[in-house]
N, C-alpha and C positions, 0 to 999 in steps of 0.2 A: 741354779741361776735365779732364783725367787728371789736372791735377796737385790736382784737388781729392781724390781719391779716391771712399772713402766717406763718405758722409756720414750722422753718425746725430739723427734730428730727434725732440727732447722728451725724451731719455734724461736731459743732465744741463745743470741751471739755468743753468750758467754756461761754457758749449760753447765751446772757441775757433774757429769757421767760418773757414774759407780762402775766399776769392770767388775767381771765376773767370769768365770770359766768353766766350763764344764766337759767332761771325757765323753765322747758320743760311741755308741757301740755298733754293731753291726744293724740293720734294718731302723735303728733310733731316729724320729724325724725332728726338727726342726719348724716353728711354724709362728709368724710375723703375722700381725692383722692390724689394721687400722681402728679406729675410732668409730670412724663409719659405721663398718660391721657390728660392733658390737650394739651401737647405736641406732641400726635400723630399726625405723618403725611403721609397722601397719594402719591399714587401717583406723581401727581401734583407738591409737594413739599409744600403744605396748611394745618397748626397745624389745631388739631378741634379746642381749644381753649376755651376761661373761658366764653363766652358768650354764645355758642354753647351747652356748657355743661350745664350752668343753665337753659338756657330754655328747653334741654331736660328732666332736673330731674323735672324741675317746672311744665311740662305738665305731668307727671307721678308720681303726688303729692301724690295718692291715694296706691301708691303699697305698698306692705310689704319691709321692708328691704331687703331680700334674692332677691325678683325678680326683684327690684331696681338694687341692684348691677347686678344680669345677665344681666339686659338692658341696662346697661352702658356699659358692657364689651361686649354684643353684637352689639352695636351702634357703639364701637369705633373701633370692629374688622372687620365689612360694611363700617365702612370709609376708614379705612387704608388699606383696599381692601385685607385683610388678611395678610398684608404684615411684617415680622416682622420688630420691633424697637426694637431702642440701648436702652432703657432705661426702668426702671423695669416698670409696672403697676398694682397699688394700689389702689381698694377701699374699703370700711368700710363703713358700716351705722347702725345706728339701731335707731327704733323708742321705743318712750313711748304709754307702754298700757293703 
């Protein structure tokens, strides 16, 4: 599904969507994030960012969807040092049984 990229949903009326397909397998997860996330930033003024964030989900390949999401929303709310941002933050996952 890479070749779909990013995808942005409701920004603009007449969006060209790429489809994409992909076979999910047993335990395989699924996982949606917003902008926000990858965009939070600390203190410092340092996005966590889309590397950051895959190698956090990538080492926590084993969780269930539900405490996936917590750990990412706990992850990014330890880095941003609980600080609130301007921008919404969104995730979604869910795995196949």
């Amino acid at each position: 599904m890479a070749e779909a990229g990013n995808l942005i949903f409701g920004v603009e009326e007449n969006l060209e969507m790429i489809q994409a397909s992909a076979r999910l397998g047993a335990d395989e997860a699924v996982l949606f994030v917003s902008d926000g996330l990858i965009e939070a930033t600390n203190l410092k003024g340092s996005q966590y960012g889309i590397e950051r964030l895959e190698g956090f989900v990538t080492s926590r390949g084993a969780l269930t969807a539900s405490d996936l999401v917590e750990s990412i929303v706990a992850k990014i709310r330890q880095y941003t040092e609980y600080v609130d941002q301007g921008d919404d933050q969104t995730v979604l996952a869910f795995r196949v049984k």
